[in-house]
Jmol script that loads the backbone (N, CA, C; Angstrom):
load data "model"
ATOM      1  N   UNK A   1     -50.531-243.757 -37.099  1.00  0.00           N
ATOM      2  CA  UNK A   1     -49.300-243.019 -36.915  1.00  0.00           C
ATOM      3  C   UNK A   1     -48.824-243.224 -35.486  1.00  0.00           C
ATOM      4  N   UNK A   2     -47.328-243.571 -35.442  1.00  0.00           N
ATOM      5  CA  UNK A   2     -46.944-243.491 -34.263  1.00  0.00           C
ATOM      6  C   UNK A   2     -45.944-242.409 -33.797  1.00  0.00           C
ATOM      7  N   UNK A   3     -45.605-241.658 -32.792  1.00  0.00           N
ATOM      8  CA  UNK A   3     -44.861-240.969 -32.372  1.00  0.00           C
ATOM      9  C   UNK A   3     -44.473-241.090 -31.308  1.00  0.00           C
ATOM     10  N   UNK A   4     -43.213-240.366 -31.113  1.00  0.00           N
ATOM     11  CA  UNK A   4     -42.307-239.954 -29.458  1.00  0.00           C
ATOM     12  C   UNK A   4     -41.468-239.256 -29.724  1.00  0.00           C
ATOM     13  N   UNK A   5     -41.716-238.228 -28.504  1.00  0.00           N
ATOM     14  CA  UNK A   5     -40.661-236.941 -28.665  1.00  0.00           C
ATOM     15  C   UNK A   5     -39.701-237.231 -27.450  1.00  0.00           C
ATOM     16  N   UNK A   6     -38.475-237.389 -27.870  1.00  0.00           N
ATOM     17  CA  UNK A   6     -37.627-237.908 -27.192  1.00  0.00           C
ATOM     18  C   UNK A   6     -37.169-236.745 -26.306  1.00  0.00           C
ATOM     19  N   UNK A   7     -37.040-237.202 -24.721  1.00  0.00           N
ATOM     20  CA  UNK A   7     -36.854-236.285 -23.999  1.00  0.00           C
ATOM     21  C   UNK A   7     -34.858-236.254 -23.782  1.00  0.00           C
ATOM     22  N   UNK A   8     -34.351-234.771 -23.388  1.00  0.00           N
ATOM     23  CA  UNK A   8     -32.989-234.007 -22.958  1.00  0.00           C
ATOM     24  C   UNK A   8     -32.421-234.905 -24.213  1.00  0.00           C
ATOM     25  N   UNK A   9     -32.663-233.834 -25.469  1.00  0.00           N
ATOM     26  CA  UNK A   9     -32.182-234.329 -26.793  1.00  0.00           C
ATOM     27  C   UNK A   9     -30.806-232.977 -26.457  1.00  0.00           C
ATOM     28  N   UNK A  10     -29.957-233.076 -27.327  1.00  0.00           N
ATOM     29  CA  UNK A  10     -28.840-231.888 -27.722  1.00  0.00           C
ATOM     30  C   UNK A  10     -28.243-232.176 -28.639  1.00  0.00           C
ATOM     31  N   UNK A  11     -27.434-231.163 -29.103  1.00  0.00           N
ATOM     32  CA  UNK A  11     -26.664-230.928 -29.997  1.00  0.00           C
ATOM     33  C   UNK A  11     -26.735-229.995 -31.152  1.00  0.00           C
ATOM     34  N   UNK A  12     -25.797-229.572 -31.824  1.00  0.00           N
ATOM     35  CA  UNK A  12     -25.467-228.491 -32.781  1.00  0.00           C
ATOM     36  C   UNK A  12     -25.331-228.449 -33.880  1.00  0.00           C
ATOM     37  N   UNK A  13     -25.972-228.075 -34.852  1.00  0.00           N
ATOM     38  CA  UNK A  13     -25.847-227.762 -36.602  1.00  0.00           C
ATOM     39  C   UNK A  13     -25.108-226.721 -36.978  1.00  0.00           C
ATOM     40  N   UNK A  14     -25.202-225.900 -37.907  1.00  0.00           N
ATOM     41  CA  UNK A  14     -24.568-225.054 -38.243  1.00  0.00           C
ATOM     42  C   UNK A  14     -24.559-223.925 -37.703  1.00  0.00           C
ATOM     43  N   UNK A  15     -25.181-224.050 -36.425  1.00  0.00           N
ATOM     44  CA  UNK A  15     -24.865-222.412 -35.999  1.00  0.00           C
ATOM     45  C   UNK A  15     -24.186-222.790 -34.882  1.00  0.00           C
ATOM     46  N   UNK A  16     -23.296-223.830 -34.775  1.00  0.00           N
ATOM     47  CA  UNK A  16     -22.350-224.701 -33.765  1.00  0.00           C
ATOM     48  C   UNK A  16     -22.783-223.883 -32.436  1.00  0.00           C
ATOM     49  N   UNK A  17     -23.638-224.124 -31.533  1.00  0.00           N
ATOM     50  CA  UNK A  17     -23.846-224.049 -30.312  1.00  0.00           C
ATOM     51  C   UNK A  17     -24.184-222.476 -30.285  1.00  0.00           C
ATOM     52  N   UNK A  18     -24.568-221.720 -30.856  1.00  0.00           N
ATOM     53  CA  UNK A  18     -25.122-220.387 -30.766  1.00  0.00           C
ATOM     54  C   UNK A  18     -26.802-220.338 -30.568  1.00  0.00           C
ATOM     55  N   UNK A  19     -26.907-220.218 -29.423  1.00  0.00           N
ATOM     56  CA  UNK A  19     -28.214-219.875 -29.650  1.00  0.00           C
ATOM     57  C   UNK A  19     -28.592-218.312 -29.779  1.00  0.00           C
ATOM     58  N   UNK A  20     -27.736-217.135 -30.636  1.00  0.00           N
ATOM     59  CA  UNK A  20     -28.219-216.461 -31.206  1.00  0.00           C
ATOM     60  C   UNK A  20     -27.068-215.759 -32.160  1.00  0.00           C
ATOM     61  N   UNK A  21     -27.382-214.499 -32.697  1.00  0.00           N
ATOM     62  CA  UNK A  21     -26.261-214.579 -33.823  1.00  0.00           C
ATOM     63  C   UNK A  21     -25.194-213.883 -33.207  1.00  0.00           C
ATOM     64  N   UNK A  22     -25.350-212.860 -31.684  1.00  0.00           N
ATOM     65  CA  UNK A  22     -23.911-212.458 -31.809  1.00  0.00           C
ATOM     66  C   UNK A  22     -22.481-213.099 -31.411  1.00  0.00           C
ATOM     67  N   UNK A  23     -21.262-212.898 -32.218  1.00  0.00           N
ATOM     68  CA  UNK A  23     -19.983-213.625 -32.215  1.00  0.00           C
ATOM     69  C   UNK A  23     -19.551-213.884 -30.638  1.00  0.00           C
ATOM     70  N   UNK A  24     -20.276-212.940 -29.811  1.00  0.00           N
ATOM     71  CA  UNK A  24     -19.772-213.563 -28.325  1.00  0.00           C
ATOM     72  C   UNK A  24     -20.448-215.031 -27.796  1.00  0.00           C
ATOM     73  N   UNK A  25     -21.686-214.548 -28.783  1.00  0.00           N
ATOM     74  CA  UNK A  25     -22.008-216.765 -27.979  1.00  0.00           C
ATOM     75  C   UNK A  25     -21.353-217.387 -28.649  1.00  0.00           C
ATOM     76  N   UNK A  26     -20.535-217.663 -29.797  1.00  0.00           N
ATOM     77  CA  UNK A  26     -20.008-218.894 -30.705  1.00  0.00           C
ATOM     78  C   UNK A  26     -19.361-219.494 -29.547  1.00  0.00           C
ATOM     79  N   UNK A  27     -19.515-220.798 -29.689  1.00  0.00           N
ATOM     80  CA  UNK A  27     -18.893-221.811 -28.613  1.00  0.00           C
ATOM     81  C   UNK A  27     -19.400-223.592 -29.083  1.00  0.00           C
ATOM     82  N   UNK A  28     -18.378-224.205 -30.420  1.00  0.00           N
ATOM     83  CA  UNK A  28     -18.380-224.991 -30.794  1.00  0.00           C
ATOM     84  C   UNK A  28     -18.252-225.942 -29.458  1.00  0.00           C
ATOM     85  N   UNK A  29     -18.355-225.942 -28.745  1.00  0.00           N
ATOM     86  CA  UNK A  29     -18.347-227.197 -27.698  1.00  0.00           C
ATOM     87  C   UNK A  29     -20.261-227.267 -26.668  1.00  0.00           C
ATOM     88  N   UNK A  30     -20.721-226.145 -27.095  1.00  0.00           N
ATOM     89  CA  UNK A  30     -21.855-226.550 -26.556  1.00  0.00           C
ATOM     90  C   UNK A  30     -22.905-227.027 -27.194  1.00  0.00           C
ATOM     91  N   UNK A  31     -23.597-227.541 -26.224  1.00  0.00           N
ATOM     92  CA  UNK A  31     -24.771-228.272 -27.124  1.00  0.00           C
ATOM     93  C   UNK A  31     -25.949-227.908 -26.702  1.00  0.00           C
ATOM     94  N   UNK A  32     -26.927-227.329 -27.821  1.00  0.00           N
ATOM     95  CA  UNK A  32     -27.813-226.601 -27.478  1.00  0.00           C
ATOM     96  C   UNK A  32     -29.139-227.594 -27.134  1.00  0.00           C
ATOM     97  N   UNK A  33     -30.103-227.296 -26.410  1.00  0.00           N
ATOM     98  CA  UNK A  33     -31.297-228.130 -25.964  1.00  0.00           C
ATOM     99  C   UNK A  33     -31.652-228.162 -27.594  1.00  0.00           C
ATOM    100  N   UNK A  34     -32.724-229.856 -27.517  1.00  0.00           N
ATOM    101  CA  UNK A  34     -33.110-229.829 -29.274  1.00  0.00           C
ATOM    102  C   UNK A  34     -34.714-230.855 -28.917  1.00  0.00           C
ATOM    103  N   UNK A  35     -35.488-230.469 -29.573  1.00  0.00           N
ATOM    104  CA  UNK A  35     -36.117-231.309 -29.949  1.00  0.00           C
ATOM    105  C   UNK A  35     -36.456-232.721 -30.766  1.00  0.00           C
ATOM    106  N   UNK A  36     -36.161-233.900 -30.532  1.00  0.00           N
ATOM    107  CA  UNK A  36     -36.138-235.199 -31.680  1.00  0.00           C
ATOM    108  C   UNK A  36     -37.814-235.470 -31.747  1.00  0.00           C
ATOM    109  N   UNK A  37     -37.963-235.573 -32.848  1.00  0.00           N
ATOM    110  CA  UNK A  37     -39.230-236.267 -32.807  1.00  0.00           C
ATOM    111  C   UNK A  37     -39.183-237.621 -33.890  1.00  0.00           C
ATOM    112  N   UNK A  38     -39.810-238.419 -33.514  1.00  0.00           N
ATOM    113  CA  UNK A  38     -39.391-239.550 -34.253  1.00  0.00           C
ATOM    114  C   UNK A  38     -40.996-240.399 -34.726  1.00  0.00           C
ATOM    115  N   UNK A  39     -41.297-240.522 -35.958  1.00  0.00           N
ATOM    116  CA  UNK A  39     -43.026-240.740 -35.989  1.00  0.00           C
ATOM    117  C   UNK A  39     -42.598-241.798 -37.466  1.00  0.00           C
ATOM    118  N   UNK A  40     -43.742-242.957 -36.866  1.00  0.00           N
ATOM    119  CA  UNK A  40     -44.013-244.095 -38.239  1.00  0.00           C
ATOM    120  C   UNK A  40     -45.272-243.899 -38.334  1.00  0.00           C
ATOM    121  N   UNK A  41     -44.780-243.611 -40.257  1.00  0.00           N
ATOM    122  CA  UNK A  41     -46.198-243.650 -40.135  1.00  0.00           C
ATOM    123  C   UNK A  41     -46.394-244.910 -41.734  1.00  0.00           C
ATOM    124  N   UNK A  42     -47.210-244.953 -42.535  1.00  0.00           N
ATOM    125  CA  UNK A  42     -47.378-245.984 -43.333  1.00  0.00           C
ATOM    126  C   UNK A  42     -46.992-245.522 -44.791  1.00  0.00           C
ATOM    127  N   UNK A  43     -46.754-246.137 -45.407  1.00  0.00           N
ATOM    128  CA  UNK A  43     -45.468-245.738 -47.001  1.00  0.00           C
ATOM    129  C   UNK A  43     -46.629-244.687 -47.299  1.00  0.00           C
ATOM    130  N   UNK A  44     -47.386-245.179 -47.983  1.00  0.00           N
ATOM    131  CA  UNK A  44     -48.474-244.239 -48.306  1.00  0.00           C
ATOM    132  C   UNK A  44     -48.695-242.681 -47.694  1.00  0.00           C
ATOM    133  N   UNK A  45     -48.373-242.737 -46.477  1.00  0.00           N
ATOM    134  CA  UNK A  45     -48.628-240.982 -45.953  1.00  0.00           C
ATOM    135  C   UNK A  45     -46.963-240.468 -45.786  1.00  0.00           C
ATOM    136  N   UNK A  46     -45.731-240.685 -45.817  1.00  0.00           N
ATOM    137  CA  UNK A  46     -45.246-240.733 -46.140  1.00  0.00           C
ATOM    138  C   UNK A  46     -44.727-239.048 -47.027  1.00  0.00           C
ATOM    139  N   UNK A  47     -45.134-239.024 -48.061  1.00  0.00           N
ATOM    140  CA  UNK A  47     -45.228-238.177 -48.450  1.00  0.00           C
ATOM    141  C   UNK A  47     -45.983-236.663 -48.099  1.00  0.00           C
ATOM    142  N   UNK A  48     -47.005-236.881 -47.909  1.00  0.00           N
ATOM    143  CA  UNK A  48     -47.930-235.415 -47.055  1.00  0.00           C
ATOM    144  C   UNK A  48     -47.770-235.855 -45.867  1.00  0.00           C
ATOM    145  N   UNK A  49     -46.836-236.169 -45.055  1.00  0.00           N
ATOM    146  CA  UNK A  49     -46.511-236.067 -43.668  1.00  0.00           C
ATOM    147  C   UNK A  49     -45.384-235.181 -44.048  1.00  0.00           C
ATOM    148  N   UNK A  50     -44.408-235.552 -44.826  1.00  0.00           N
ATOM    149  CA  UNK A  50     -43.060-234.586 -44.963  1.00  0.00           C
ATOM    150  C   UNK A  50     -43.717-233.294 -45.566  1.00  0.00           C
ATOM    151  N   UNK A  51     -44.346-233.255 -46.324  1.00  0.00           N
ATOM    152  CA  UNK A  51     -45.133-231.680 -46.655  1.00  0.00           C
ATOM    153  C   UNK A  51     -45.231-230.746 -45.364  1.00  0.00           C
ATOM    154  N   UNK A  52     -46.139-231.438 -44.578  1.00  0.00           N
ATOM    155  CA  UNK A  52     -47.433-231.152 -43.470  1.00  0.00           C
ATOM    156  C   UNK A  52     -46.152-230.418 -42.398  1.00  0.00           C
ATOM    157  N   UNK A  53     -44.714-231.422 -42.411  1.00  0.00           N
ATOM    158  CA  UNK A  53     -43.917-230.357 -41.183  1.00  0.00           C
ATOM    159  C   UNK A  53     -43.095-230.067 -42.238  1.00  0.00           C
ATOM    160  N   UNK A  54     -42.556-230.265 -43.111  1.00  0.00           N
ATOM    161  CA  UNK A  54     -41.863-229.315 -43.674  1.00  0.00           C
ATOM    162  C   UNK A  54     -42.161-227.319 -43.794  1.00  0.00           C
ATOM    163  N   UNK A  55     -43.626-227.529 -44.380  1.00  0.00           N
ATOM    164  CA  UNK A  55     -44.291-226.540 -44.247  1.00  0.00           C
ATOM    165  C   UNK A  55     -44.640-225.823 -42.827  1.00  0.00           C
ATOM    166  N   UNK A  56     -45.028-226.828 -42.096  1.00  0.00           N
ATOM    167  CA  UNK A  56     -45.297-225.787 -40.593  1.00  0.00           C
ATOM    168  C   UNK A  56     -44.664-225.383 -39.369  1.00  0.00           C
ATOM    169  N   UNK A  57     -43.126-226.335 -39.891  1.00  0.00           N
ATOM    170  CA  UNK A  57     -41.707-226.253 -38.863  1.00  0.00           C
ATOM    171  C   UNK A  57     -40.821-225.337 -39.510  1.00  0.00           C
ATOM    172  N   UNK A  58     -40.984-224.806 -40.526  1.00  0.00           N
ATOM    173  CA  UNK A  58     -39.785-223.951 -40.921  1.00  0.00           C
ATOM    174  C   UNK A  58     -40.149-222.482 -40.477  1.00  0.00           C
ATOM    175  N   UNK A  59     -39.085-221.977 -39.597  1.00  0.00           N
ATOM    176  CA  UNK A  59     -39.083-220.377 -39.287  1.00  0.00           C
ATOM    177  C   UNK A  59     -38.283-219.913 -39.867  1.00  0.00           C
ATOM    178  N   UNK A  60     -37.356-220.562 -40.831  1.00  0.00           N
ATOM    179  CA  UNK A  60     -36.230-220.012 -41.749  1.00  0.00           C
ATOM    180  C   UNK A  60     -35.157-219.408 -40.977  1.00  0.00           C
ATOM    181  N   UNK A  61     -35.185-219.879 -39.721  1.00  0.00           N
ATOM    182  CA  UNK A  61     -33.774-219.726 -38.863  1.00  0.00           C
ATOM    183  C   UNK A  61     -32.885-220.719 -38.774  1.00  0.00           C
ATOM    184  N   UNK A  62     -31.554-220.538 -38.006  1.00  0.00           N
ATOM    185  CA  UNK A  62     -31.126-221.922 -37.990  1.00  0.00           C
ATOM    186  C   UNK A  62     -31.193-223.032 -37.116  1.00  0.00           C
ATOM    187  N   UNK A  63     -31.237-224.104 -37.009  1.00  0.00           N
ATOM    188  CA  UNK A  63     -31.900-224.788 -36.114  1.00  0.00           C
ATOM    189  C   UNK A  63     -33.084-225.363 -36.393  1.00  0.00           C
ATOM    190  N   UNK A  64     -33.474-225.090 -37.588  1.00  0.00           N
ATOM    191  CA  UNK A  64     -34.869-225.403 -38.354  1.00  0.00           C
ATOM    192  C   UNK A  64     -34.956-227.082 -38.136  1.00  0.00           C
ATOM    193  N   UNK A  65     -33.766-227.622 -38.264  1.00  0.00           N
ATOM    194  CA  UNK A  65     -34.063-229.105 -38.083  1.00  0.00           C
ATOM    195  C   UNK A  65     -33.901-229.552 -39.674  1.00  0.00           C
ATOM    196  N   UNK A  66     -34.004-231.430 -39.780  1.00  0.00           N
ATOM    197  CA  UNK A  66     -33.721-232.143 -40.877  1.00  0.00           C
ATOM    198  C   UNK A  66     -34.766-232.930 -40.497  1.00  0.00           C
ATOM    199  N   UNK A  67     -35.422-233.689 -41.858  1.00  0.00           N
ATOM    200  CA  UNK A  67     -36.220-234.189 -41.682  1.00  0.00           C
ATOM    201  C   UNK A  67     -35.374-235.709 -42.162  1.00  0.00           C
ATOM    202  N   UNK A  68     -35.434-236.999 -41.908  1.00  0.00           N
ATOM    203  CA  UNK A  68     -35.113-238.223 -42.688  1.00  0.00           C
ATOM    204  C   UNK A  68     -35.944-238.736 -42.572  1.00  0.00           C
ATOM    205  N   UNK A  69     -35.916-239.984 -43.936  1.00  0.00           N
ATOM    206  CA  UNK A  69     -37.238-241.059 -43.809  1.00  0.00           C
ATOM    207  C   UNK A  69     -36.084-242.385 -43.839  1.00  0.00           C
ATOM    208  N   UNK A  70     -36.717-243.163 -43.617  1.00  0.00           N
ATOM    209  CA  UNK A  70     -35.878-244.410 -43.236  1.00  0.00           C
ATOM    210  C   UNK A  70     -37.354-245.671 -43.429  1.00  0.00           C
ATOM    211  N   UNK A  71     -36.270-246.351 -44.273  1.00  0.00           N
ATOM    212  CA  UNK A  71     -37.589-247.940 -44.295  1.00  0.00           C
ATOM    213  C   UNK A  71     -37.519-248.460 -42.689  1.00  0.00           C
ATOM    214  N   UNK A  72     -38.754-248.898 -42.498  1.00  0.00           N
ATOM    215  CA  UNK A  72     -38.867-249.835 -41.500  1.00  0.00           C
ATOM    216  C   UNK A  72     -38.425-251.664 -42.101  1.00  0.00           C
ATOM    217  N   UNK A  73     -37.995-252.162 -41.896  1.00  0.00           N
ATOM    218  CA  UNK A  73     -37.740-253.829 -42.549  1.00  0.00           C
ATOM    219  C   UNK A  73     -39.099-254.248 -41.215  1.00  0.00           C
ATOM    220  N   UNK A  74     -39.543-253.844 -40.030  1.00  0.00           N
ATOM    221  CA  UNK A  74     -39.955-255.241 -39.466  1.00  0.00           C
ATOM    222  C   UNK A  74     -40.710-254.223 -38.268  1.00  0.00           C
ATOM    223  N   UNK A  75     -41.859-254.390 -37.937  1.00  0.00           N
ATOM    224  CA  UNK A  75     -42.322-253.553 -36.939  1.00  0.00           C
ATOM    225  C   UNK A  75     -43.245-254.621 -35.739  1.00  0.00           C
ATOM    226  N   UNK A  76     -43.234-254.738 -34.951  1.00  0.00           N
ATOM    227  CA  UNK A  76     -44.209-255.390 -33.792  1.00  0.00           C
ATOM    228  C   UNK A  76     -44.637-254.762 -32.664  1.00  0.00           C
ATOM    229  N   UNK A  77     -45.392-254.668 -32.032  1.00  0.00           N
ATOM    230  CA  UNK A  77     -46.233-253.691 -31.083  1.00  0.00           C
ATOM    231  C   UNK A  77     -45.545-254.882 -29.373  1.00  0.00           C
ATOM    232  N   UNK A  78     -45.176-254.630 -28.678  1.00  0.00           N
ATOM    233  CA  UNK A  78     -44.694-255.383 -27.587  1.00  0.00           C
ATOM    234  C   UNK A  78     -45.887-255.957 -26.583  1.00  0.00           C
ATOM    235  N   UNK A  79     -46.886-255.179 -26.734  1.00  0.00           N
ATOM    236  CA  UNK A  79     -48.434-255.275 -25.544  1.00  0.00           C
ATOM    237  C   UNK A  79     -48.676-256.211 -26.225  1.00  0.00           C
ATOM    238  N   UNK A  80     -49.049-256.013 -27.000  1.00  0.00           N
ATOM    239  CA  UNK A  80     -49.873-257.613 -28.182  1.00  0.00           C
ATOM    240  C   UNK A  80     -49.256-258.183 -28.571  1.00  0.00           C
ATOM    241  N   UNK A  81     -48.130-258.326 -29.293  1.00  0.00           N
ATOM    242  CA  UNK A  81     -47.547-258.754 -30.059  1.00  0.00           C
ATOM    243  C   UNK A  81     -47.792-258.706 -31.565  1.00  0.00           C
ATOM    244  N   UNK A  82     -48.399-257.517 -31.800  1.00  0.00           N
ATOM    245  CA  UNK A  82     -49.056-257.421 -33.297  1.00  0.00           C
ATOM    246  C   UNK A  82     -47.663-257.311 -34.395  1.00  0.00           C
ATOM    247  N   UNK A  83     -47.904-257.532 -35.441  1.00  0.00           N
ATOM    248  CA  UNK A  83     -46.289-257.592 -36.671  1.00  0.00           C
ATOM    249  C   UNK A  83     -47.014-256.455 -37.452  1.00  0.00           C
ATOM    250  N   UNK A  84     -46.368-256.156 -38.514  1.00  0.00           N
ATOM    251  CA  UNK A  84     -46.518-255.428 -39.422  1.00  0.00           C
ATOM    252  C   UNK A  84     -47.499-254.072 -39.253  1.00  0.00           C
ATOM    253  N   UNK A  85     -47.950-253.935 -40.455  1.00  0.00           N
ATOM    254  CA  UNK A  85     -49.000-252.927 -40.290  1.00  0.00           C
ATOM    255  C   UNK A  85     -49.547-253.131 -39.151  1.00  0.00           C
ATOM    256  N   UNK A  86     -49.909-253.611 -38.555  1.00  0.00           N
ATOM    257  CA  UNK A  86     -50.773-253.879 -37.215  1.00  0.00           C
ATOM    258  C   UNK A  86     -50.048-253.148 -36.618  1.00  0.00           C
ATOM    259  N   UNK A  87     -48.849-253.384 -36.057  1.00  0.00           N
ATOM    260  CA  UNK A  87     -48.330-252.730 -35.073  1.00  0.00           C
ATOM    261  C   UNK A  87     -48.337-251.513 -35.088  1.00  0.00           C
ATOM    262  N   UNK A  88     -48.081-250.775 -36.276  1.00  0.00           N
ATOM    263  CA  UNK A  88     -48.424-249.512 -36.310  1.00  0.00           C
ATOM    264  C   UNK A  88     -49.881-248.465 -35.721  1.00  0.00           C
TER     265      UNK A  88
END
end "model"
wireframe off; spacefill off
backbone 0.3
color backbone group
């Protein structure tokens, strides 16, 4: 598995720049601090990886986040030069 949590992420979902519920913060032009995390991992885990944070990232507030999966077509490690699975 690979990961990186991308650092001074922002921006706003549906609670457009509120970081809490009363109507005096609404302010569609700000962008709230966010966490990205971005992780490959192999087709196979795949599935109980989206379980594993689905289940342990949800506080059922808003801001909870989206999860996407996306094919990789082509992966290589830059130190070695490893391709495929390897690189991972």
């Amino acid at each position: 598995m690979v990961y990186a949590i991308l650092p001074d992420v922002r921006g706003f979902g549906r609670q457009w720049g509120r970081a809490g519920d009363p109507p005096e913060a609404h302010n569609p032009f700000k962008l709230l601090p966010k966490l990205k995390l971005e992780i490959l991992v192999k087709a196979n885990d795949v599935k109980q990886t989206l379980e594993v944070f689905a289940t342990h990232l949800r506080t059922g507030k808003f801001g909870d986040g989206k999860i996407g999966v996306l094919k990789v077509a082509a992966a290589r490690r830059v130190r070695t030069g490893d391709k495929g699975i390897w690189a991972i």
